[in-house]
N, C-alpha and C positions, 0 to 999 in steps of 0.2 A: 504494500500500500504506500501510496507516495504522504510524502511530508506535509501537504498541502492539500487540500477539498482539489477533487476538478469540476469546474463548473460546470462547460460545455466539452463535449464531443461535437467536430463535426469531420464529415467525410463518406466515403463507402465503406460501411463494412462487412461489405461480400457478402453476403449470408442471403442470396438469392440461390444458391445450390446446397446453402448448409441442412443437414438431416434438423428433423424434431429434435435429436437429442442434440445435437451441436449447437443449437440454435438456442434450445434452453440452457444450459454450461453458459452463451455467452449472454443472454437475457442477468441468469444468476451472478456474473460476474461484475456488468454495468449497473447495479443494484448495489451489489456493495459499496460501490464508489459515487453513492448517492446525487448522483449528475441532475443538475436544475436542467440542462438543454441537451438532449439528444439532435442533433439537425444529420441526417444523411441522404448522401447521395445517391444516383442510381443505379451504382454497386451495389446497392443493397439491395435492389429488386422489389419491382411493385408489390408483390404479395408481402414478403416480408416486411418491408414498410408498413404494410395496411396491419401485420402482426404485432410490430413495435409499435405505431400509434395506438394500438390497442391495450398495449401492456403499459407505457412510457404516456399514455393519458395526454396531459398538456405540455407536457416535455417534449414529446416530438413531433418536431416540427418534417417535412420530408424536403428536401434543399438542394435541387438540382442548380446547375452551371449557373450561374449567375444573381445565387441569391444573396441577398444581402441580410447578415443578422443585425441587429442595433442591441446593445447594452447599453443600460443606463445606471 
């Protein structure tokens, strides 16, 4: 576990070919590291997206090429 919170995650993180069970290991993983902003890209594949928005609630966001996040 790093030193510091991570706030946001953003990118692909593949998981459009990962099995159920790979898919939950890495759900279980970005849970421990209590992330306010999941944003990914489309590495991560529609379905699975529609999976993480599902799990990740208001945290995620889905952020293809060009998107812009704002922090305030």
């Amino acid at each position: 576990m790093p030193d510091r919170p991570i706030h946001t995650i953003i990118g692909g993180t593949h998981l459009g070919f990962a099995s159920d069970k790979q898919f939950a290991a890495t759900v279980d993983a970005l849970h421990n590291f209590d992330i306010q902003c999941l944003a990914a890209s489309h590495c991560t594949g529609l379905e699975r997206g529609a999976d993480l928005a599902k799990v990740f609630s208001s945290k995620f966001r889905f952020a293809p090429v060009g998107t812009k996040i704002h922090f305030a």
